[in-house]
C-alpha positions as CSV (number, residue, x, y, z in Angstrom):
1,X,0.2,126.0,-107.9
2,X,0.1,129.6,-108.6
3,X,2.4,131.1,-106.0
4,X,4.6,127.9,-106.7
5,X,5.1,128.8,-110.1
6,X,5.7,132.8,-109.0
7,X,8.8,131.1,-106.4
8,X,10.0,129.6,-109.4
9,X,9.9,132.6,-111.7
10,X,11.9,134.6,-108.7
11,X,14.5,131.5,-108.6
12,X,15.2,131.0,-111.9
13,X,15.8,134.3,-112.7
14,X,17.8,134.9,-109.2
15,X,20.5,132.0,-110.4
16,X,20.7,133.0,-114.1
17,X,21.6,136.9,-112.9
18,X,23.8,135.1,-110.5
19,X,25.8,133.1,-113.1
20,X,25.9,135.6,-115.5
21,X,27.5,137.7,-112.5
22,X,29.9,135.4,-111.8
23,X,30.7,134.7,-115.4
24,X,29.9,131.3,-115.4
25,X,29.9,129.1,-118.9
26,X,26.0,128.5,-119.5
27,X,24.2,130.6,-117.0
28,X,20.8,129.5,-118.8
29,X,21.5,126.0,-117.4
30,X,21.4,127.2,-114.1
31,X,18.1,129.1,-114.5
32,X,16.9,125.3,-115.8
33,X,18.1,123.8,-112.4
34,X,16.9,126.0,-110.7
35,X,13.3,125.3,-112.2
36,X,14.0,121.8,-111.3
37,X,14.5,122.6,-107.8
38,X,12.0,124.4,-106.5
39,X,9.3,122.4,-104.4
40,X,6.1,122.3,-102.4
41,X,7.7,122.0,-99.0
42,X,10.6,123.7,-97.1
43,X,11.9,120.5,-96.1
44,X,10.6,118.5,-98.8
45,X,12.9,120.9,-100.7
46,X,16.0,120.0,-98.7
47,X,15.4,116.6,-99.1
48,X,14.8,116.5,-102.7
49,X,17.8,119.2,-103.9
50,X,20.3,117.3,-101.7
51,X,19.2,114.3,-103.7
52,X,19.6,116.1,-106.9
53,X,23.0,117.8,-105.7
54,X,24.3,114.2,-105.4
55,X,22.6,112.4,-107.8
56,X,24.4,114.8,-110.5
57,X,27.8,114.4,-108.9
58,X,27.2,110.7,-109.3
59,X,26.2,110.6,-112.8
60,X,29.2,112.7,-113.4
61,X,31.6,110.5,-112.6
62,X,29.8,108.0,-114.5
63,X,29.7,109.9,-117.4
64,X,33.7,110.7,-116.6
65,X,34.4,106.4,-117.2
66,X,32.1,105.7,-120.2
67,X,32.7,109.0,-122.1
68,X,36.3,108.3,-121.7
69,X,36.4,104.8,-122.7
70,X,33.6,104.4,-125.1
71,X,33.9,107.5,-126.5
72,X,31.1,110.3,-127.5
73,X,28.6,108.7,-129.2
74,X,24.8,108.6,-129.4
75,X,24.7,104.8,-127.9
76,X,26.9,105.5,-125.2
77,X,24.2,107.9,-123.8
78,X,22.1,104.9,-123.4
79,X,24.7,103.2,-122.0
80,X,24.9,105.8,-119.4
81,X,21.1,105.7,-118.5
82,X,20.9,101.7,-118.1
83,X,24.4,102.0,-115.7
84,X,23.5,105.1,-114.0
85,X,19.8,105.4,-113.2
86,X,19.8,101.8,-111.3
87,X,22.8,103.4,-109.3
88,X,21.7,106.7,-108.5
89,X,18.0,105.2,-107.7
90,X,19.8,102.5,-105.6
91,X,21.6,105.5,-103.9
92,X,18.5,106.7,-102.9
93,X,18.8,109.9,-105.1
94,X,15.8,108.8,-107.3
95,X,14.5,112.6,-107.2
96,X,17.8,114.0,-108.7
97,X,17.6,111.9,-112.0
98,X,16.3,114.2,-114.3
99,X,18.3,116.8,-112.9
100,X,21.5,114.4,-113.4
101,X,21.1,113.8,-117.0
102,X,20.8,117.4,-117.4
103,X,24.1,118.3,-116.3
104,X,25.7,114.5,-118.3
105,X,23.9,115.9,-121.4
106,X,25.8,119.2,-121.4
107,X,29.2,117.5,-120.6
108,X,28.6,115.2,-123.8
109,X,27.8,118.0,-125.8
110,X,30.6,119.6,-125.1
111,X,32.7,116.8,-126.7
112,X,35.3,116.3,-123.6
113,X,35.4,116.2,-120.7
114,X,37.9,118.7,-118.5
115,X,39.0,120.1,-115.1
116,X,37.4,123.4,-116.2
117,X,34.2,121.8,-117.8
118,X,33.2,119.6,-114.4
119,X,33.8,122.5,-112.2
120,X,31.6,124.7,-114.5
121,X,29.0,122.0,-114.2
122,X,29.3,121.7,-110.0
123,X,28.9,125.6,-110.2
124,X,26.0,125.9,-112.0
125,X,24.4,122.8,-109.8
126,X,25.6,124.9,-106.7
127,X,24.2,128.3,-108.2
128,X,20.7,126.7,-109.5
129,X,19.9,124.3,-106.5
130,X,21.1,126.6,-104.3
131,X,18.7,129.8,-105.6
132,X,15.6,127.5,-105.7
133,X,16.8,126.6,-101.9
134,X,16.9,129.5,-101.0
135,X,13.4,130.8,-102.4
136,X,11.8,127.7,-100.7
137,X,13.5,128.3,-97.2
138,X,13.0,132.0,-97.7
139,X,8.8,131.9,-97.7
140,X,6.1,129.5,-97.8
141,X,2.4,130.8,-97.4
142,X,0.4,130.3,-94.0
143,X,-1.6,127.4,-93.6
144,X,-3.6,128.5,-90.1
145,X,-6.4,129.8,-92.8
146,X,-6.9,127.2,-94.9
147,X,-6.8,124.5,-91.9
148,X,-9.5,127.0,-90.0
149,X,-11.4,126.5,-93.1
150,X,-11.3,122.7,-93.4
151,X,-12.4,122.3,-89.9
152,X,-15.1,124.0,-90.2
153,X,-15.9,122.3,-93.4
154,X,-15.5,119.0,-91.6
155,X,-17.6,120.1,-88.8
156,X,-20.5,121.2,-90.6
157,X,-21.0,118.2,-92.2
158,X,-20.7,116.4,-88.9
159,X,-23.3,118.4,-87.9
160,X,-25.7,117.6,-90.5
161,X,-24.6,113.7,-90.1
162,X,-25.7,113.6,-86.8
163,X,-29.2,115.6,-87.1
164,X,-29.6,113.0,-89.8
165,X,-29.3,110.6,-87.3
166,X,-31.3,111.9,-84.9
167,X,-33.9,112.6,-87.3
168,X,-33.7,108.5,-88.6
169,X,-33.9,107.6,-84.6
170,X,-37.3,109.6,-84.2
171,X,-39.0,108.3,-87.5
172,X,-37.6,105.0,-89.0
173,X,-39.4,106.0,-92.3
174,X,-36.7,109.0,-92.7
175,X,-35.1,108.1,-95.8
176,X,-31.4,109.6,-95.8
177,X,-28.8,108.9,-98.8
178,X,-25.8,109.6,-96.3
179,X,-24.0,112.0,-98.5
180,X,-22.6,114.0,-96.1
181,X,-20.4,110.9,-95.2
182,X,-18.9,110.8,-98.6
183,X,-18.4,114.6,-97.9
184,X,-16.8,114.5,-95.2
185,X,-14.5,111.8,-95.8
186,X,-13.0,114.0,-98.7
187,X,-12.5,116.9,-96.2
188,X,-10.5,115.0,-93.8
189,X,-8.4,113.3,-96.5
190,X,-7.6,117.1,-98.0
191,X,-7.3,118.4,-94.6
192,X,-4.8,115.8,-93.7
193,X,-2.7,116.5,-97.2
194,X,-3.1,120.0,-96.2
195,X,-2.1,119.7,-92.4
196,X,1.0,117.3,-94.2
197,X,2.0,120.2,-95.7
198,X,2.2,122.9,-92.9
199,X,4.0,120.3,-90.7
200,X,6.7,120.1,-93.5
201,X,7.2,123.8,-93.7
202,X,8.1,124.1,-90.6
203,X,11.4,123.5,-90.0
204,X,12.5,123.7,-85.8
205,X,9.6,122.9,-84.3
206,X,6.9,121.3,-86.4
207,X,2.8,121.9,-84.8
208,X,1.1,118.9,-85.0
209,X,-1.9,119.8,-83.7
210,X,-3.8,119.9,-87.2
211,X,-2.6,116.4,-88.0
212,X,-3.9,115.6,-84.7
213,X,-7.4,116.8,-85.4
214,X,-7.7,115.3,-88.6
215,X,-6.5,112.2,-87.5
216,X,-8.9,112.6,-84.9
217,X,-11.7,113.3,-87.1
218,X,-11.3,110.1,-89.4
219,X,-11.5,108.3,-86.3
220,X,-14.5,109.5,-85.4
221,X,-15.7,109.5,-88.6
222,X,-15.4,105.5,-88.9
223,X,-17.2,105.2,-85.9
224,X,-19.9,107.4,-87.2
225,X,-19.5,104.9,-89.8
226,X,-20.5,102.0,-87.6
227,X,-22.9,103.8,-86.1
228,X,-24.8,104.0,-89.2
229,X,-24.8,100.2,-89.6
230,X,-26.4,99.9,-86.1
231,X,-29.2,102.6,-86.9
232,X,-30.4,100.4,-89.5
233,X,-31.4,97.9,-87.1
234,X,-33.5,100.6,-85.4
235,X,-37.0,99.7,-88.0
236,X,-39.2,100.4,-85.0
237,X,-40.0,103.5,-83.3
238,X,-39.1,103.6,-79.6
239,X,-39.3,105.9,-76.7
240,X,-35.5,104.4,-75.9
241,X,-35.0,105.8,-79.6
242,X,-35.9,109.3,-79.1
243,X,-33.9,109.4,-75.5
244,X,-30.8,108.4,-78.1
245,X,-31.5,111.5,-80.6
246,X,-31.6,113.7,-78.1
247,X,-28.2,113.0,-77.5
248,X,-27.3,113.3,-81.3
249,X,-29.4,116.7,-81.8
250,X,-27.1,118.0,-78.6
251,X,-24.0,116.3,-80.3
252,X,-24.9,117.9,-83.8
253,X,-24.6,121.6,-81.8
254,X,-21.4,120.7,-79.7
255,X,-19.4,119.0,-82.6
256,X,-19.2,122.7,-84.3
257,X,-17.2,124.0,-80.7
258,X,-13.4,124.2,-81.1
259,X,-13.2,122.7,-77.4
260,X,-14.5,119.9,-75.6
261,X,-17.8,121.5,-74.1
262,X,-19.0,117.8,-72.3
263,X,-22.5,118.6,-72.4
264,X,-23.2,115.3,-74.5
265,X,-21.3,112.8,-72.0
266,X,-23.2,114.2,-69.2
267,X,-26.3,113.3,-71.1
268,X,-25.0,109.9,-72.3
269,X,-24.2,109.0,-68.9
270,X,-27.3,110.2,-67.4
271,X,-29.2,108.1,-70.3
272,X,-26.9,105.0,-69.7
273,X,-28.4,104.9,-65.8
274,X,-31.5,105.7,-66.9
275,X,-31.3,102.5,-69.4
276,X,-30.2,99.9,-66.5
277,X,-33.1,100.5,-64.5
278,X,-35.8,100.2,-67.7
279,X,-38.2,97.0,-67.7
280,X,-37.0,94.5,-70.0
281,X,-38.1,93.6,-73.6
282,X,-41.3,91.6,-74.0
283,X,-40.8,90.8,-77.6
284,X,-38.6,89.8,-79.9
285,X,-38.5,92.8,-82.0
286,X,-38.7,95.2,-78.9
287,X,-35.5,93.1,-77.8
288,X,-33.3,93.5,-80.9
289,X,-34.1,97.1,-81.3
290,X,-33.1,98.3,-77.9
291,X,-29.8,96.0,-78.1
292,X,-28.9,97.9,-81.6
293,X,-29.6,101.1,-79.4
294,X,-27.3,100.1,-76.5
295,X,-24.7,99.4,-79.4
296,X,-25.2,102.5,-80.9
297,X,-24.9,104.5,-77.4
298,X,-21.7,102.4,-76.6
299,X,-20.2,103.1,-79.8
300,X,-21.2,106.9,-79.5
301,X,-19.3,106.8,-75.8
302,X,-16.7,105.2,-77.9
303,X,-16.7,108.6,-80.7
304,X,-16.5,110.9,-77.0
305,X,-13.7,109.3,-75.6
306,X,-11.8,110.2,-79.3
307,X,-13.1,114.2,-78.8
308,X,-12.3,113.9,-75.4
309,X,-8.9,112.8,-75.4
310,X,-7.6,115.7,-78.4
311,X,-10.2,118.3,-77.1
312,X,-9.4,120.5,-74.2
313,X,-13.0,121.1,-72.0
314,X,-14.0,124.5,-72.3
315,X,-13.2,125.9,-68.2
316,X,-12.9,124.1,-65.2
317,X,-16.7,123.9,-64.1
318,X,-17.1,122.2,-67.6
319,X,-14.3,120.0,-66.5
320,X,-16.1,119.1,-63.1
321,X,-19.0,118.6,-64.8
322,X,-18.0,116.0,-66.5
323,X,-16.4,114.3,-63.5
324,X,-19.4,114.5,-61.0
325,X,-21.2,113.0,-64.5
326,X,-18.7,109.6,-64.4
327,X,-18.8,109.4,-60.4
């Protein structure tokens, strides 16, 4: 908010000393435009000034009829809004509204309407717009920074989720008020706004590789989700349960690596053999535990195959690794 407001500062004053320059009628009114144009986004802002560019030309030639006809009255102006705001949002130019009624207000008070007095108001759209454009095109801050410090927000609190896990596998009585979930999801949801953001600043050739991770990470983050729901069918301790948080005390370490290290497939899939050559259940409750635990390791694979597929592994004896570990 604060360097937005500092872009506007710069634009406002860059097309009043531009009007006044040029000597056009009202250079003040430009400095207002120019407030109204500066935005978040470099192409956010092309997108919304364009809007307001034509949205004004359009309310000018509606205020060209009904001034004309109807005359310059306080009614009229009403008139105007109920005709020309369903147009203009019909139009598409829902942004340039306000911006519209600024530039119809100042033709009505000037009492006619002229050659002279439109082209004043198209140069004053042209001078205001076009300073706020170009102090949005001209700089936007770096988001590499902030994104950096999302993800490792996002990944600490994966980390904690899945000690938590592995600590509720090794003692059922654990009590854990899953906070860090809640946590977490508000990360992902500011890094994606955030990740939004960059992507829109950058105008040739947009990086996508922090929407990818947050998309990535929401993913994972409902499977951690279900994961969760099968852990509480886990009310028994098990040697089959410890094997399991092993896997999520080794996860907890790797989810904090910027790459793909596949240390914790090559355990899962060690486990999963290990699993398929186990003696079977002799009770009930034995029975429904270890099923909730072959759940839970499924729908961990499931949580890999996400890191896996938008996580590059860290070197190509990490990469075999993880081969030899699937053959």
């Amino acid at each position: 908010m604060g360097f937005r407001v500092i872009k506007t500062a710069i634009a406002t004053l860059m097309a009043i000393l531009v009007a006044d320059a040029l000597g056009v009628t009202g250079p003040l009114s430009a400095g207002l435009l120019a407030v109204l144009g500066v935005d978040v986004t470099r192409k956010r802002s092309i997108r919304t000034i364009s809007a307001r560019f034509f949205a004004s030309l359009l309310g000018l030639a509606f205020a060209c009829v009904l001034f004309e006809i109807l005359g310059y009255h306080y009614w009229v102006l009403a008139i105007y809004i109920l005709v020309a705001f369903p147009a203009i949002a019909r139009a598409n130019f829902k942004e340039g509204i306000v911006t519209s009624s600024v530039v119809v207000f100042r033709i009505y008070g000037s009492g006619s309407i002229t050659l002279a007095s439109l082209l004043t108001q198209i140069e004053l759209l042209v001078i205001g717009l076009g300073s706020a454009l170009i102090v949005n095109l001209a700089y936007m801050p770096q988001a590499a920074d902030q994104m950096v410090a999302i993800r490792k927000r996002v990944d600490k609190q994966f980390s904690i989720i899945f000690d938590r896990i592995a600590e509720t596998l090794r003692d059922p009585e654990y009590v854990w008020d899953g906070k860090e979930i809640i946590v977490a999801g508000k990360e992902i949801a500011v890094g994606k706004a955030a990740s939004h953001r960059a992507m829109e600043n950058q105008m040739l050739h947009p990086d996508e590789v922090w929407s990818i991770y947050f998309y990535m990470r929401k993913e994972q983050l409902e499977s951690i989700q279900n994961m969760i729901q099968l852990i509480s069918h886990v009310y028994q301790k098990l040697p089959q349960a410890d094997d399991v948080a092993e896997l999520f005390e080794q996860l907890s370490s790797d989810v904090t690596e910027e790459v793909y290290t596949g240390r914790t497939e090559i355990l899962l899939n060690r486990l999963e053999k290990e699993f398929k050559t186990m003696e079977l259940p002799t009770t009930r409750e034995e029975f429904e535990i270890r099923s909730a635990i072959l759940q839970l390791i499924r729908e961990l694979s499931l949580y890999l195959k996400l890191a896996k597929k938008n996580k590059a592994p860290t070197s190509v004896a990490a990469r075999k690794a993880v081969i030899d570990s699937n053959e």
